[in-house]
Biopython code that builds the backbone (N, CA, C, O; Angstrom):
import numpy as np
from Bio.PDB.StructureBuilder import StructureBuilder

atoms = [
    (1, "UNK", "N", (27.414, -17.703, 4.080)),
    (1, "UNK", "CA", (28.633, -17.391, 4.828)),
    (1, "UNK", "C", (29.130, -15.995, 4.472)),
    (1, "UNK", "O", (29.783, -15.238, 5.190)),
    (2, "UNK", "N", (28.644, -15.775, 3.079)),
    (2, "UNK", "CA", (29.692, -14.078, 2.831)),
    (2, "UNK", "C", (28.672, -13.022, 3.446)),
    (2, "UNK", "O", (29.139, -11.930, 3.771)),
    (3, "UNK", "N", (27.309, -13.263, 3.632)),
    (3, "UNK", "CA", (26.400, -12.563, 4.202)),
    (3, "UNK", "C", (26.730, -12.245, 5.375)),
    (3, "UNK", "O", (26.826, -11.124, 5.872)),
    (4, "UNK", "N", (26.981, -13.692, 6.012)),
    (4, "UNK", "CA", (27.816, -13.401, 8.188)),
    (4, "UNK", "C", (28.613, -12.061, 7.564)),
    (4, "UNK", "O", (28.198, -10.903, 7.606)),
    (5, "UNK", "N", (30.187, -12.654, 6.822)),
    (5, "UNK", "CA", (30.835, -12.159, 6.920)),
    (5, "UNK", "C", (31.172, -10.398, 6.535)),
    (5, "UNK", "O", (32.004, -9.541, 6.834)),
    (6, "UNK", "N", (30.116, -10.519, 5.810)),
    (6, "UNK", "CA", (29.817, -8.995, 5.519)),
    (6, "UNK", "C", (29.619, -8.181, 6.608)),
    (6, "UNK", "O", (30.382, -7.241, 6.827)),
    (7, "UNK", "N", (28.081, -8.596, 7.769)),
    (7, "UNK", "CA", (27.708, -8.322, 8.943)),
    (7, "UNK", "C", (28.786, -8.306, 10.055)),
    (7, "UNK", "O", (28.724, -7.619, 11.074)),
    (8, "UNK", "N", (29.800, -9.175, 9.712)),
    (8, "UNK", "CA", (31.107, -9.003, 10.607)),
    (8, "UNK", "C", (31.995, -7.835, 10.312)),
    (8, "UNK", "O", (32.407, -7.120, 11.225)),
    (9, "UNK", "N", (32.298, -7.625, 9.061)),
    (9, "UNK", "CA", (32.820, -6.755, 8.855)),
    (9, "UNK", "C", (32.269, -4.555, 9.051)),
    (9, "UNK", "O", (32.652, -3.395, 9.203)),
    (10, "UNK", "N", (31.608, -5.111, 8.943)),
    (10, "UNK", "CA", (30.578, -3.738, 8.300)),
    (10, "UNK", "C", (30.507, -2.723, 9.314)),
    (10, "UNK", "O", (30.136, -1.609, 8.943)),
    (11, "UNK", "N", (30.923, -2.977, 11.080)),
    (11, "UNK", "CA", (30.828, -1.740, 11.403)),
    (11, "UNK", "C", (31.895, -0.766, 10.922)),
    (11, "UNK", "O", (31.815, 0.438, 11.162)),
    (12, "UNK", "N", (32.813, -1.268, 10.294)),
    (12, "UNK", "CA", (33.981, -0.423, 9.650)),
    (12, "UNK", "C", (33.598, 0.103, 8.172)),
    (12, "UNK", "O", (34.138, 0.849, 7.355)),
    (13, "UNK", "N", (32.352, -0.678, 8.228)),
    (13, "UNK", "CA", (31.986, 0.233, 6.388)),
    (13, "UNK", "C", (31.101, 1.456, 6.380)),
    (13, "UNK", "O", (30.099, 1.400, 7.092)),
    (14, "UNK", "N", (31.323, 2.564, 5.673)),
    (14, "UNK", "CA", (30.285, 3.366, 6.209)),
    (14, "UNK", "C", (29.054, 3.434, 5.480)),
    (14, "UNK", "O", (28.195, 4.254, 5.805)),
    (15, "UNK", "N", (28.896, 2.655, 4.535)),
    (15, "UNK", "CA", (27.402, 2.260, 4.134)),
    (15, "UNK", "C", (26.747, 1.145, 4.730)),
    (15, "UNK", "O", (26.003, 0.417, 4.072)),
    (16, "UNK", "N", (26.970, 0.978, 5.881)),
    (16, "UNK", "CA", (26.205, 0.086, 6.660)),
    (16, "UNK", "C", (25.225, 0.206, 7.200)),
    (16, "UNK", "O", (24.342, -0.649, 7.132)),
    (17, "UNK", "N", (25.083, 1.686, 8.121)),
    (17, "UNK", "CA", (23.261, 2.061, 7.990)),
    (17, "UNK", "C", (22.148, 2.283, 7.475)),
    (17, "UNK", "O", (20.997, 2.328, 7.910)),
    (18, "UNK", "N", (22.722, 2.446, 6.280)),
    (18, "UNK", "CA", (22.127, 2.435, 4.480)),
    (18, "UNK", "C", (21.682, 0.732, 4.747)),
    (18, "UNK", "O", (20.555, 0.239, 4.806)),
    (19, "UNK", "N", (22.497, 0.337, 4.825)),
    (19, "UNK", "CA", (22.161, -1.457, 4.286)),
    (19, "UNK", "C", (21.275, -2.269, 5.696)),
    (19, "UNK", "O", (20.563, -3.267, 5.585)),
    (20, "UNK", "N", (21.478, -1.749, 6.575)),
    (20, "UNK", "CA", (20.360, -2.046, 8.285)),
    (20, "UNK", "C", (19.325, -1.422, 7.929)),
    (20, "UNK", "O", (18.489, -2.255, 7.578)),
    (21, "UNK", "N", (18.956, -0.430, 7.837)),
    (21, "UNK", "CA", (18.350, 0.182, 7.119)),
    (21, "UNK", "C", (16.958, -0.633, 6.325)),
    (21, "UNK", "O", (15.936, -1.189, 6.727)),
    (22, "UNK", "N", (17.479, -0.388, 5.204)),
    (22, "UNK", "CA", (16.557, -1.272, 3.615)),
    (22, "UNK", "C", (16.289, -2.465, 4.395)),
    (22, "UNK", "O", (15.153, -2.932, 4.302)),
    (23, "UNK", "N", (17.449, -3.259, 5.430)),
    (23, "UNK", "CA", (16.767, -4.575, 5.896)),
    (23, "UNK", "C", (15.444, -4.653, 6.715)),
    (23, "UNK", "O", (14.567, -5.494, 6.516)),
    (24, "UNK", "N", (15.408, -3.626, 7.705)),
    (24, "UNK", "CA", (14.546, -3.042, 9.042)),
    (24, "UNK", "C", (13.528, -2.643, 8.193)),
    (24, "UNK", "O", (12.503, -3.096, 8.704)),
    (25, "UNK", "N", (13.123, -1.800, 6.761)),
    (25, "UNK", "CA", (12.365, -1.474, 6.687)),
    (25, "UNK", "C", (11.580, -2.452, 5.968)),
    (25, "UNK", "O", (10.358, -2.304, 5.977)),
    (26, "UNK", "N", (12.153, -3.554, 5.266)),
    (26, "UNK", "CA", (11.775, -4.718, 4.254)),
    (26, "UNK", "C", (10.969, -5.373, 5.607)),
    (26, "UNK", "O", (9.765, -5.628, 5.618)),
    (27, "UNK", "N", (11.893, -5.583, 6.727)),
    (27, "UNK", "CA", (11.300, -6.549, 7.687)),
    (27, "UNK", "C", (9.979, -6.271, 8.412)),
    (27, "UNK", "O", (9.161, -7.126, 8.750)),
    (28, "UNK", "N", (9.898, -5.013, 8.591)),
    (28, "UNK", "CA", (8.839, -4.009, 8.891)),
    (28, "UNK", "C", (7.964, -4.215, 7.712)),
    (28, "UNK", "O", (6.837, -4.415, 8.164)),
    (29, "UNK", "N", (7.942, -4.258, 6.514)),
    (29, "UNK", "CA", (6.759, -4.200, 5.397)),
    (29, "UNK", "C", (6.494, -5.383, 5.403)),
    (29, "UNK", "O", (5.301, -5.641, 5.246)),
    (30, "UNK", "N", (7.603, -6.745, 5.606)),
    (30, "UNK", "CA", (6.957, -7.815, 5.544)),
    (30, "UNK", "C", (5.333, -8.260, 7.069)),
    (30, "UNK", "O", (4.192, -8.721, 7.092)),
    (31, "UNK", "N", (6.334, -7.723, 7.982)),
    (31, "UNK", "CA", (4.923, -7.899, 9.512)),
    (31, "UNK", "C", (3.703, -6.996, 9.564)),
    (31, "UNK", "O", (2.624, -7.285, 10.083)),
    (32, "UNK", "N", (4.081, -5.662, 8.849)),
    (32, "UNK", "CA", (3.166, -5.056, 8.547)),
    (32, "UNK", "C", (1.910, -5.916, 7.342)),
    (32, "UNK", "O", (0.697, -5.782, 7.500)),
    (33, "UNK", "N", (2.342, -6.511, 6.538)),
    (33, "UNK", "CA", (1.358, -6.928, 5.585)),
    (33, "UNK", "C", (1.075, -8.176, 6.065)),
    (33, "UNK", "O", (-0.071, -8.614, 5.964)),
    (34, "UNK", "N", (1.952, -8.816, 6.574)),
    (34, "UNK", "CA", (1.201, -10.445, 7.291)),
    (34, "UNK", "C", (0.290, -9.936, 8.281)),
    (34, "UNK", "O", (-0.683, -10.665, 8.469)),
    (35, "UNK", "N", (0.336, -8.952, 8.920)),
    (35, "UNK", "CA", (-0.762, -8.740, 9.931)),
    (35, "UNK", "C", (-1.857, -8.392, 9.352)),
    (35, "UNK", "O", (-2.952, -8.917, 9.553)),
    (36, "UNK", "N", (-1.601, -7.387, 8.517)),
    (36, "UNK", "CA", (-3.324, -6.889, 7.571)),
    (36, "UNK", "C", (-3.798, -7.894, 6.589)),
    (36, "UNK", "O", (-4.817, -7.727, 5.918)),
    (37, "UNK", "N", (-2.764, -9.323, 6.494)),
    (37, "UNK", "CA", (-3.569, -10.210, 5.632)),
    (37, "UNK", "C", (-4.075, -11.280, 7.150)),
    (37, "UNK", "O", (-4.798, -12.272, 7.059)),
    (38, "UNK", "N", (-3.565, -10.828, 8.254)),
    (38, "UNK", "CA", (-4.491, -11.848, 9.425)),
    (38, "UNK", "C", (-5.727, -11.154, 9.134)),
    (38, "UNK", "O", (-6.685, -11.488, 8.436)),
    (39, "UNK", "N", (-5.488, -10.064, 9.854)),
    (39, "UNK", "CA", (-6.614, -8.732, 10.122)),
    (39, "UNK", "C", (-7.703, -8.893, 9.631)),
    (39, "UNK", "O", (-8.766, -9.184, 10.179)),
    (40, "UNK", "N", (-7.329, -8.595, 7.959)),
    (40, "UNK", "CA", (-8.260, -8.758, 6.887)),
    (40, "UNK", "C", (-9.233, -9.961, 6.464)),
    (40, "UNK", "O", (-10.303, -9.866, 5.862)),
    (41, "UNK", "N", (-8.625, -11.054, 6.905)),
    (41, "UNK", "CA", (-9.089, -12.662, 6.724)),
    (41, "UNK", "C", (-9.585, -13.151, 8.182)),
    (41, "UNK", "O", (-10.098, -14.254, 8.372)),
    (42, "UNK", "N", (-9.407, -12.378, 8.984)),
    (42, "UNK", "CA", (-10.390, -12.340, 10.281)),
    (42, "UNK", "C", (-11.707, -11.828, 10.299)),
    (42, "UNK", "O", (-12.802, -12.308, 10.593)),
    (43, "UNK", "N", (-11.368, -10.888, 9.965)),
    (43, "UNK", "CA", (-13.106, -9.945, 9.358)),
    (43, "UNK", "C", (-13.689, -10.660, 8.502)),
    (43, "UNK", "O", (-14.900, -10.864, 8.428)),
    (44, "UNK", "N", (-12.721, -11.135, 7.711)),
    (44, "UNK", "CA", (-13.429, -11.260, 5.781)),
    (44, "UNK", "C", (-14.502, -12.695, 6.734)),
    (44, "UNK", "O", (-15.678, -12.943, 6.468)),
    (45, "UNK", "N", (-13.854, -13.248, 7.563)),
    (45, "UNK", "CA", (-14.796, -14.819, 8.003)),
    (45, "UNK", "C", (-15.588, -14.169, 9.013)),
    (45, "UNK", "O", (-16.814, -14.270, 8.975)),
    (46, "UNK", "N", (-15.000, -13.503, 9.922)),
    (46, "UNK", "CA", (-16.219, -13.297, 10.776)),
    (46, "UNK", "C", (-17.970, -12.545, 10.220)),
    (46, "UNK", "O", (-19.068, -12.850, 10.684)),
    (47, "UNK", "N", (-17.682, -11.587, 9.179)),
    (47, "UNK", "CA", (-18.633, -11.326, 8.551)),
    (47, "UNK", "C", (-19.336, -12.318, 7.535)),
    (47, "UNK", "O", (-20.558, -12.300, 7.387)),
    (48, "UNK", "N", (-18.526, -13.166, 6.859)),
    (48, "UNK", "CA", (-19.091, -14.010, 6.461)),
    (48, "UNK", "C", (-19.701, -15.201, 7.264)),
    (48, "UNK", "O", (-20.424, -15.777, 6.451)),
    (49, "UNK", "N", (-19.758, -15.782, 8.327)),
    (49, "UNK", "CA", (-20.257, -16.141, 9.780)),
    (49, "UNK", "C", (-21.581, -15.980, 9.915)),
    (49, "UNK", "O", (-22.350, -16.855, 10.313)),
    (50, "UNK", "N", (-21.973, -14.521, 9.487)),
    (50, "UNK", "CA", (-23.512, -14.155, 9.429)),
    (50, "UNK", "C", (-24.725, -14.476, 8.489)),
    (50, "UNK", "O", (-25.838, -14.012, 8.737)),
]
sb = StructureBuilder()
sb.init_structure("model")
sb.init_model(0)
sb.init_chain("A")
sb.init_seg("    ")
for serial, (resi, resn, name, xyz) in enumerate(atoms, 1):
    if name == "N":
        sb.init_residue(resn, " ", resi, " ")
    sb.init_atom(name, np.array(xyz, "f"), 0.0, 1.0, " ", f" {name:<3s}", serial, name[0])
structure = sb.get_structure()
């Protein structure tokens, strides 16, 4: 709940693009690495296949 309420508050804070920010880029490193561990474990079987 203090998390909402932070996000409610915050366009009035001015470290708030700082804090969208670190979130967007965490969220971005997390899809970035779930994809290269699909990626990677797609290959890793299809070559092993042979």
């Amino acid at each position: 709940m203090l998390f909402i309420y932070y996000i409610k508050i915050s366009p009035f804070n001015p470290l708030t693009p700082l804090f969208f920010d670190l979130i967007l880029i965490k969220v971005i490193f997390m899809i970035k690495s779930k994809l290269y561990q699909a990626i990677s474990w797609r290959s890793f079987s299809f070559f092993a296949s042979f």
